[in-house]
C-alpha positions in Angstrom: 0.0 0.0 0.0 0.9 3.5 -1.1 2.5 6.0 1.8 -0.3 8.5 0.7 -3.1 5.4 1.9 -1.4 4.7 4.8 -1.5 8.4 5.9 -5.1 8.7 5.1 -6.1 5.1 6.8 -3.7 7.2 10.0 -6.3 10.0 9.4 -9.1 8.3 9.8 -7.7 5.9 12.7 -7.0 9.1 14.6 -10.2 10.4 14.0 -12.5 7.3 14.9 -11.0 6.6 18.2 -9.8 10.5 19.0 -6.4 9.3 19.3 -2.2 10.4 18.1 -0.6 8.5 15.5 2.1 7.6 17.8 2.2 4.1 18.8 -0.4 2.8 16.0 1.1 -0.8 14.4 0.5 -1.3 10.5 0.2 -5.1 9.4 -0.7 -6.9 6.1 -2.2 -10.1 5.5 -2.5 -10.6 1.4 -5.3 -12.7 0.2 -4.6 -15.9 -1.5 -5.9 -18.0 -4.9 -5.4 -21.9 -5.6 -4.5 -22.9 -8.6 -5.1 -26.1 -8.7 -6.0 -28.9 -5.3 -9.7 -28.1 -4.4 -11.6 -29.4 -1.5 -8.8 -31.8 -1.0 -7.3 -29.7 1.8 -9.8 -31.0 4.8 -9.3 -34.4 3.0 -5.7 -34.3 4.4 -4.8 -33.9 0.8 -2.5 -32.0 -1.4 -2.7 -28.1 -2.5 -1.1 -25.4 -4.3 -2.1 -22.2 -4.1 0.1 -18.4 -4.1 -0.4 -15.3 -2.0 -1.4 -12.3 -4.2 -0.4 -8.6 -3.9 -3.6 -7.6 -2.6 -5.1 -8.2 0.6 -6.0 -6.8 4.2 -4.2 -3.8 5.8 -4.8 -3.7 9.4 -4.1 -0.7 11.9 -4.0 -1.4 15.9 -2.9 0.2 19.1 -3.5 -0.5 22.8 -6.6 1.5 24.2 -7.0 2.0 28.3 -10.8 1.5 27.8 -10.1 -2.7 28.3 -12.1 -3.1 25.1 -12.1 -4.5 21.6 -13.1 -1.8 19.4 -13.5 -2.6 15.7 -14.1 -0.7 12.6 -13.5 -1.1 8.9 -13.5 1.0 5.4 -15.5 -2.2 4.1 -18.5 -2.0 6.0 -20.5 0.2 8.3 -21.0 -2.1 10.9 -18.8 -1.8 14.1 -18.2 -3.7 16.9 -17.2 -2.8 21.1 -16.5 -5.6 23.5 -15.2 -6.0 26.5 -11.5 -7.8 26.4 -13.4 -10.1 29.4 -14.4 -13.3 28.1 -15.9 -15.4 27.4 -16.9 -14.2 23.6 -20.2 -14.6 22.4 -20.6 -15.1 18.3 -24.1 -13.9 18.1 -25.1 -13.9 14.4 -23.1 -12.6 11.7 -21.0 -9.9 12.0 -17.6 -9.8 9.8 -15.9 -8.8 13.3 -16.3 -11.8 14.8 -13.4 -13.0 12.4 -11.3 -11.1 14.6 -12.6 -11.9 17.8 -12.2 -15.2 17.2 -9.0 -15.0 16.9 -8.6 -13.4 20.8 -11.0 -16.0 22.0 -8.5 -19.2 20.6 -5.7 -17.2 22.4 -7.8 -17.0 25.6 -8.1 -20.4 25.1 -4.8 -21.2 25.0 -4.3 -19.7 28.3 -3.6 -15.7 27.1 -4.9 -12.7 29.0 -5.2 -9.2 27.2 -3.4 -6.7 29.5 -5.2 -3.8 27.7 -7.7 -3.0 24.7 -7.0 -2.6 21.5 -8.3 -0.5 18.8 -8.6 -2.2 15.4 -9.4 -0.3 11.8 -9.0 -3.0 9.0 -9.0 -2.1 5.0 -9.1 -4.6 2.3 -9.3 -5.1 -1.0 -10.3 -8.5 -1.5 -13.0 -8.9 -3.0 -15.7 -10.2 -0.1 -17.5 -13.7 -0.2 -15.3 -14.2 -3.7 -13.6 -17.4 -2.4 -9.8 -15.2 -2.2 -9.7 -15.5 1.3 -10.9 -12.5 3.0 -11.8 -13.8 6.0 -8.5 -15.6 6.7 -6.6 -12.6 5.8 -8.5 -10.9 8.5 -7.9 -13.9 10.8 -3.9 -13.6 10.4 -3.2 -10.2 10.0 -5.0 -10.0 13.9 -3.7 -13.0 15.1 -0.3 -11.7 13.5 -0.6 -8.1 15.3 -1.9 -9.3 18.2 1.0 -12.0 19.0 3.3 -8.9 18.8 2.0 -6.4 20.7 1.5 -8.6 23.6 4.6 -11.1 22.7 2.9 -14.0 23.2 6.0 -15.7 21.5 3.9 -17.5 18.4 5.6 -18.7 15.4 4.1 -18.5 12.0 2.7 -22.0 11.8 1.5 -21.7 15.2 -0.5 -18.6 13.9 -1.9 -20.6 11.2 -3.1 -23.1 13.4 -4.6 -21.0 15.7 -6.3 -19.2 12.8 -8.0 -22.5 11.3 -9.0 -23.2 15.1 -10.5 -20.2 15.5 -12.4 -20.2 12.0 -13.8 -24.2 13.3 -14.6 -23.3 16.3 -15.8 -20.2 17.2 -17.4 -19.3 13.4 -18.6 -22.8 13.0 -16.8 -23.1 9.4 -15.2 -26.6 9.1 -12.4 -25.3 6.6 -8.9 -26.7 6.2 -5.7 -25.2 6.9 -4.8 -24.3 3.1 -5.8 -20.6 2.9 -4.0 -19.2 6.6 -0.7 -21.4 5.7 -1.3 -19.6 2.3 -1.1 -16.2 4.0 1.6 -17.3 6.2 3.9 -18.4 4.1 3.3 -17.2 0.6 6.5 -15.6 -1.1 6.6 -14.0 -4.4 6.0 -15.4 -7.5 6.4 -18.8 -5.7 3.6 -21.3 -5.3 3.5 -23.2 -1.8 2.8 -26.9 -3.1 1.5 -28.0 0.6 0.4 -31.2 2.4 -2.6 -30.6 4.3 -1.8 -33.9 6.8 2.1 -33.4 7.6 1.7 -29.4 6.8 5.1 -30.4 4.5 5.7 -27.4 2.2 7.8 -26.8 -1.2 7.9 -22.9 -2.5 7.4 -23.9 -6.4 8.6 -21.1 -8.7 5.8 -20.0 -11.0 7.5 -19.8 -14.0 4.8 -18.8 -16.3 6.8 -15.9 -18.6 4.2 -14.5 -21.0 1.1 -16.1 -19.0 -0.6 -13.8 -16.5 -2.9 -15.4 -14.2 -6.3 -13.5 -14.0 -8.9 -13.5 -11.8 -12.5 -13.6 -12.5 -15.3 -12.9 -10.1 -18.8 -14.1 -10.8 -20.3 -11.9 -8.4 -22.8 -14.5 -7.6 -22.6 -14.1 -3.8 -22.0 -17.6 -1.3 -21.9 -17.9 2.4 -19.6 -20.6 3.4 -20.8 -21.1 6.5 -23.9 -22.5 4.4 -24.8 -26.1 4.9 -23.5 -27.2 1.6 -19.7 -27.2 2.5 -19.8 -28.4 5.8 -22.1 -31.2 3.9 -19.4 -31.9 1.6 -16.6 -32.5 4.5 -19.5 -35.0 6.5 -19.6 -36.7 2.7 -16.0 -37.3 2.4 -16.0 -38.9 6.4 -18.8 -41.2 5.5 -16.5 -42.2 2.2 -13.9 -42.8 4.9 -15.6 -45.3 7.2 -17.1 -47.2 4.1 -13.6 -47.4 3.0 -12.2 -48.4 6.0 -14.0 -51.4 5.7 -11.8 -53.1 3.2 -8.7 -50.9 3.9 -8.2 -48.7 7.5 -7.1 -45.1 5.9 -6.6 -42.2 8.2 -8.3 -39.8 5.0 -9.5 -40.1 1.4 -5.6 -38.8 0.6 -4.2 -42.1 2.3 -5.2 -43.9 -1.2 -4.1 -42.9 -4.6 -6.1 -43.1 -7.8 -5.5 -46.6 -9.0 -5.9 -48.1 -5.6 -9.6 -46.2 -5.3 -10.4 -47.5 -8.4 -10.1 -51.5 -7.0 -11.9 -50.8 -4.2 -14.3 -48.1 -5.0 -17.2 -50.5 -5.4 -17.2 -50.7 -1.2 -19.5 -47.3 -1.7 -22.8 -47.9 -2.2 -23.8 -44.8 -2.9 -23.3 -43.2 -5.9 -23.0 -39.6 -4.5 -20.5 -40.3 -2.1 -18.7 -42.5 -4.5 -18.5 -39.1 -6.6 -16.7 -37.1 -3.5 -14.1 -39.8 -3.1 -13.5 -39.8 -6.3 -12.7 -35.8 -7.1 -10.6 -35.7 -4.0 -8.8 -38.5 -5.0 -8.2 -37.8 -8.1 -7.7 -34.0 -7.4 -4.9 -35.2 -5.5 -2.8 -36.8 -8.4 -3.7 -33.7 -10.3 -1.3 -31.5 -8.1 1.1 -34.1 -8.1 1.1 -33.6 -11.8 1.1 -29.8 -12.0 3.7 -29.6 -9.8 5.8 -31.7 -12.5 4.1 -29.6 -15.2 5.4 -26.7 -13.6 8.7 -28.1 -12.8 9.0 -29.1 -16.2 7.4 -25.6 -17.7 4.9 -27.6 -18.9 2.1 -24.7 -19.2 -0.1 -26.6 -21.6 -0.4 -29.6 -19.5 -0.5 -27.3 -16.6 -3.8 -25.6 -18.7 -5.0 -29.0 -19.4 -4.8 -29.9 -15.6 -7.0 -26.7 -14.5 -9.6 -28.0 -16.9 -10.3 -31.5 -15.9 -10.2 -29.9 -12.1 -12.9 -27.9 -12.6 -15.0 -30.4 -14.3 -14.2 -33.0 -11.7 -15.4 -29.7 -9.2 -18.5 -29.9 -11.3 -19.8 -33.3 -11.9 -18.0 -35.4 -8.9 -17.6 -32.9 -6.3 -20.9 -30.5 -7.6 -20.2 -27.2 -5.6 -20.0 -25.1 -9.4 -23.3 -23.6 -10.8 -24.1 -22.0 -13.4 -22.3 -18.8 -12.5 -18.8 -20.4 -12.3 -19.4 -23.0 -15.0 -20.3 -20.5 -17.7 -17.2 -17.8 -16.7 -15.2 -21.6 -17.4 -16.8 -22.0 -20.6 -16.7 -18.6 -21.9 -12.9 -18.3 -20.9 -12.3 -21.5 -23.1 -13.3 -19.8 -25.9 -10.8 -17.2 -26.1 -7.4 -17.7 -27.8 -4.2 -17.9 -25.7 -6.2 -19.5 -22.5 -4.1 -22.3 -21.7 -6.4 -23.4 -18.3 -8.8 -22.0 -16.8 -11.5 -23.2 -13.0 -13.5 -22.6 -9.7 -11.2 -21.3 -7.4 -12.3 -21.4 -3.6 -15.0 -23.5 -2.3 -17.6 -22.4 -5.0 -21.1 -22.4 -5.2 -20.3 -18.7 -6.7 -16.9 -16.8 -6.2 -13.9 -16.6 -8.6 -12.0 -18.7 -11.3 -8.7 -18.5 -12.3 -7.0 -19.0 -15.7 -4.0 -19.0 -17.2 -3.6 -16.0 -19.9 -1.3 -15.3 -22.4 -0.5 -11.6 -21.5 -1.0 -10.4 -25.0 -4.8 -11.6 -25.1 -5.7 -10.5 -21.6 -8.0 -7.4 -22.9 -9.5 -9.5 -25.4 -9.8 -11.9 -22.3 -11.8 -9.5 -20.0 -14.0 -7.5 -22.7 -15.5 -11.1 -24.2 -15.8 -13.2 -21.1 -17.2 -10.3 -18.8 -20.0 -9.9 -22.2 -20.4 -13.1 -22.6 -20.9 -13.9 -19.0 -23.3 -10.8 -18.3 -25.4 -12.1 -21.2 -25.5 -15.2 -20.2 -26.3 -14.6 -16.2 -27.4 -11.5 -16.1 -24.4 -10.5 -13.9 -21.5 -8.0 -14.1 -18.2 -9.9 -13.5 -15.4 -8.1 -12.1 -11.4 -8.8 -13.5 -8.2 -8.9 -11.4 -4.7 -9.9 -13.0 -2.9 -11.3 -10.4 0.4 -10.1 -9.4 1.9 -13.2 -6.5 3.4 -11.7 -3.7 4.7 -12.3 0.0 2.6 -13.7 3.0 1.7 -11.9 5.7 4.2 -8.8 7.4 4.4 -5.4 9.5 4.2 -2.6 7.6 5.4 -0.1 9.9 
């Protein structure tokens, strides 16, 4: 972020809680996009995904008023509780992202010796699948750790993060978008196990290609049945499984060995979800060689059978993110292009050549709106470092 937004994000800090700009912290927390590994991550499963150049910017200081005071340039709502738990998530507020983070370190035996005055700005795009509320999630936990030197490393951030996203907003997610944000450097992809939390920084050699960005606009709450219904699918997969062969997760078994024993599921939907993750596991393996290898066609190829794996095994698509697929296939110099994110509305991301990227976002955003009656928005992606202090 510019010097000039960072003074006026001091200006209005100083003006909301009539304080000096002396002593205020200034962290970032980037958002992140996957490029290829989807639902796999709370399947104990492989993921790759980057940290992009856009993201939260989070201002904090100590307040003597032993609260938690939080405001945003996002939304109007505001928040003011006491820094004496317990903490209550009573309906839906976005600041409970950051509360939860000071109830997990309550829990882990932490008290807050003062208040704290938060004002968060981002620029990801909300409810898009990018990661906006684990952005918000790390850059507190992040701030918070320092101020009060609780003596966290990054992983140990990440963790808490995830914990805090489970269990106090209710979301079952895995831990691929806060290590994303942790540990994302640039123009490296972090090719991650989700079981042992084993990481390689992949260099995303992609001269020429640009990835970009697409959001539907078609709005999804995560915390909606349907993705916690897809994690209790993939555990049911597990026991019947089990049966013939103990795995821990549907990532203990590779393709080939799913396909011998696959007949153990009766039913045909949760025969489906075993299969995507499955099989969206030896698709990382494979762009991770493609990449290696600067394969970018196969790379392309790999992004394509994801998302139709995403749609007809897995079936958290729809029409919004289906058709921005299809009408991103039909423009030269697209080498890949899928759902990125959870789905059921939210973002794809394809591979562009940089000399067709115009063409790219005049067609497909036409196309799309014609076809959905929505206005999508375009964002070429520039991969940066994970989380940081600013000042």
């Amino acid at each position: 972020m510019m010097n000039t937004a960072l003074n006026k994000l001091k200006d209005q800090f100083v003006s909301i809680y009539h304080s000096t700009k002396n002593g205020i912290g200034i962290y970032f927390a980037p958002g992140r996009v996957n490029l290829i590994g989807e639902h796999t991550d709370y399947n104990g499963g492989y993921v790759l995904p980057c940290a992009l150049h856009f993201g939260t910017t989070l201002l904090i200081k100590a307040n003597d008023v032993r609260k938690f005071r939080f405001t945003t340039t996002n939304f109007r709502q505001t928040g003011e509780i006491s820094i004496a738990p317990p903490f209550i998530k009573t309906g839906n507020e976005w600041y409970f992202y950051p509360l939860g983070i000071a109830d997990q370190f309550v829990k882990d035996g932490h008290e807050f010796s003062s208040g704290l005055d938060f004002l968060f700005s981002g620029n990801i795009p909300n409810e898009a699948g990018l990661s906006s509320s684990a952005s918000i999630e790390m850059v507190t936990a992040f701030a918070i750790n320092e101020i009060f030197s609780f003596g966290y490393d990054i992983l140990s951030l990440i963790k808490l993060s995830q914990q805090a996203e489970n269990q106090f907003i209710g979301l079952n997610c895995g831990i691929m978008d806060q290590f994303a944000i942790g540990m994302g450097a640039t123009n490296k992809a972090i090719f991650l196990n989700c079981h042992t939390l084993d990481y390689q920084l992949i260099p995303l050699e992609i001269s020429g290609f640009k990835l970009v960005i697409s959001n539907t606009n078609k709005k999804r709450g995560l915390t909606d049945s349907k993705y916690n219904e897809r994690r209790s699918e993939c555990d049911i997969a597990v026991r019947k499984i089990s049966k013939v062969k103990k795995v821990e997760n549907l990532s203990s078994l590779d393709y080939s060995a799913f396909t011998e024993i696959e007949s153990i599921i009766a039913d045909p939907v949760i025969r489906k979800r075993a299969r995507h993750v499955i099989s969206e596991n030896q698709r990382v393996l494979d762009a991770v060689r493609a990449l290696d290898s600067g394969d970018l066609s196969q790379f392309g190829e790999l992004m394509n059978a994801s998302h139709t794996s995403l749609r007809d095994d897995y079936q958290v698509t729809g029409l919004e993110l289906d058709t921005m697929v299809d009408e991103a296939l039909r423009i030269d110099g697209v080498m890949g292009s899928r759902m990125t994110g959870a789905g059921f509305g939210g973002c794809t991301v394809s591979l562009v050549d940089e000399n067709h990227i115009q063409t790219f976002i005049q067609k497909v955003g036409l196309n799309y709106k014609s076809r959905t009656g929505l206005t999508a928005d375009f964002y070429v992606a520039d991969i940066g470092n994970g989380i940081r202090r600013v000042e």
